[in-house]
NUFITOR-763927 format. One record per residue (C-alpha): residue in one letter; x, y, z. Coordinates in steps of 0.2 Angstrom, whole numbers, plus 5000, padded with zeros to 4 digits. Example, Ala and Ser with C-alpha at 12.3 -4.5 7.8 and 13.67 -1.06 7.14 Angstrom:
<rs>
A506249785039/S506849955036/
</rs>
This chain:
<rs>
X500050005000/X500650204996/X500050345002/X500250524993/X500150665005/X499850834997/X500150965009/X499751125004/X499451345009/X497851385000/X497751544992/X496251614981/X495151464971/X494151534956/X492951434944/X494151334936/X495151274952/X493551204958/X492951124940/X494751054939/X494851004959/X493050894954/X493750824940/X495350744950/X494450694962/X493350574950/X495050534941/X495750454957/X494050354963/X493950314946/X495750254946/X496050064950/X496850024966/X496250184975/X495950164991/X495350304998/X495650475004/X495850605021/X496150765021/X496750865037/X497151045042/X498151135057/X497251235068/X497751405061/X496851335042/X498451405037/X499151225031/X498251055023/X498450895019/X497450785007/X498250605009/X497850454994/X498050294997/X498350174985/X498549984982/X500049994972/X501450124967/X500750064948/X499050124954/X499850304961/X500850324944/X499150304934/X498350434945/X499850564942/X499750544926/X497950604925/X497650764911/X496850854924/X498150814938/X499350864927/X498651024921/X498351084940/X500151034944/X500751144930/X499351284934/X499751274953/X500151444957/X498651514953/X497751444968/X499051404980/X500451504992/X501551324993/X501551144993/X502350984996/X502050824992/X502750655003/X502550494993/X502750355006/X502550155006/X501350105023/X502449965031/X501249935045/X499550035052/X498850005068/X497850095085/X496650035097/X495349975085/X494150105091/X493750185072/X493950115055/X495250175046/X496050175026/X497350075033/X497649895038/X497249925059/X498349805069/X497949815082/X499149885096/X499449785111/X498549875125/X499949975137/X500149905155/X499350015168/X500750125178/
</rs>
């Protein structure tokens, strides 16, 4: 399993960021092997993250090699302040079971009391 973190300032979205935003959306559920997808912010909005998880790193290619993905990657500037993007293989996923999650949950072993 892979997971693409796009982490990201906003700046000013018109029409077209949201036509295009749509559209890649699609283009990744649409895409074999997708998984699924989260999205997170910090507590000042300043700073997000929309994270993609994906069966395969074959599956992850496809998907960046969308039309519409690659004409928002090259148009990028128009709608944000900055970005980063962290492509990483999941190795192992777990927690307490308590919610379901994108992720394989193995579950933790619960912590002795102190």
């Amino acid at each position: 399993m892979y997971s693409a973190a796009f982490i990201f300032e906003p700046g000013t979205y018109d029409e077209r960021f949201h036509a295009l935003d749509a559209l890649i959306e699609q283009a990744a559920r649409e895409t074999p092997g997708f998984l699924g997808a989260e999205n997170w912010r910090s507590d000042d909005g300043a700073r997000r993250n929309a994270t993609y998880y994906w069966e395969t790193e074959e599956a992850l290619r496809a998907f960046s090699a969308n039309p519409n993905h690659l004409e928002a990657k090259r148009q990028y500037r128009a709608w944000y302040r900055g970005f980063h993007i962290v492509i990483a293989q999941v190795m192992r996923s777990y927690g307490d079971g308590a919610f379901d999650h994108i992720t394989p949950n193995q579950r933790a072993a619960p912590r002795p009391a102190p």
